[in-house]
C-alpha positions, -999 to 999 in steps of 0.1 A, spaced: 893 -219 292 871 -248 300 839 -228 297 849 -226 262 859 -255 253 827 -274 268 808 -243 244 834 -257 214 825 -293 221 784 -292 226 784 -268 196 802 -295 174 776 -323 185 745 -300 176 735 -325 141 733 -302 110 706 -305 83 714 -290 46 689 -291 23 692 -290 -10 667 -285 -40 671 -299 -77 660 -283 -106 653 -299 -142 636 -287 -168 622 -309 -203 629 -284 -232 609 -294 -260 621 -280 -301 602 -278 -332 633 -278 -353 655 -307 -364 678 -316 -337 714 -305 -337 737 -335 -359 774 -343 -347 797 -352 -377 818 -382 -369 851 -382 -392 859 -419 -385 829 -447 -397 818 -469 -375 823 -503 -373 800 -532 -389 771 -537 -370 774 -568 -344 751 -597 -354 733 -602 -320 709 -633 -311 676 -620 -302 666 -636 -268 629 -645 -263 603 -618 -258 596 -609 -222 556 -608 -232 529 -596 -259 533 -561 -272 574 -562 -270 593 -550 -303 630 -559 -306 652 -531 -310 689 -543 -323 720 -529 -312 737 -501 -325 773 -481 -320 771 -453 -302 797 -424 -304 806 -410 -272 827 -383 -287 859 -398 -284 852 -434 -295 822 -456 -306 808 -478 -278 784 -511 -286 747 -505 -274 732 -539 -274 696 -546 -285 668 -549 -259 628 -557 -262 607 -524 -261 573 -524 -256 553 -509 -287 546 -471 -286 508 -480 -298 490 -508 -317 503 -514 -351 533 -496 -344 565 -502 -362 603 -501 -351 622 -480 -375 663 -490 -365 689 -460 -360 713 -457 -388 746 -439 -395 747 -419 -428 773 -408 -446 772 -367 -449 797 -347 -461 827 -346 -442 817 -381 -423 790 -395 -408 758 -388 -386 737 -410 -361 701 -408 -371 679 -426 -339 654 -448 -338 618 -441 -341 579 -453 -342 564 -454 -373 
């Protein structure tokens, strides 16, 4: 009996390793992306103060309200820096579609 439990005891101080591996993958559409209907509007946009630019080449990006699928959540502005000279900031917007509304993002222009 204390054969095996000194066998039981050294086996449970042996460390263990586990590896484990994580996968992603970037899928990339030519289509329009999929649009979520939102029956309730959101609320007014916040008026934010825009803080001071953190350097050259930074575009402010104003805040927006984000739906989360059960309730709309504030996204505050932040500075960005431009996608390329010349570049321009075009804000997100919620549009009114039939049936409610619909979040269309931010882009470059």
């Amino acid at each position: 009996m204390l054969g095996l439990l000194a066998l039981l005891g050294c086996a449970a101080e042996e460390p263990t390793t586990v590896t484990t591996t994580t996968t992603t993958q970037e899928v990339t559409t030519a289509g329009p992306a999929r649009e979520v209907v939102v029956t309730r509007a959101p609320p007014p946009v916040r008026v934010e103060t825009q803080t001071v630019a953190p350097g050259s080449g930074y575009v402010w990006t104003g805040g927006y309200w984000r739906w989360t699928g059960t309730e709309y959540v504030w996204v505050p502005g932040t500075w960005v820096v431009r996608s390329r000279p010349g570049a321009v900031w075009v804000a997100g917007q919620w549009v009114r579609r039939p049936g409610g509304w619909v979040w269309i993002g931010g882009h470059w222009q």
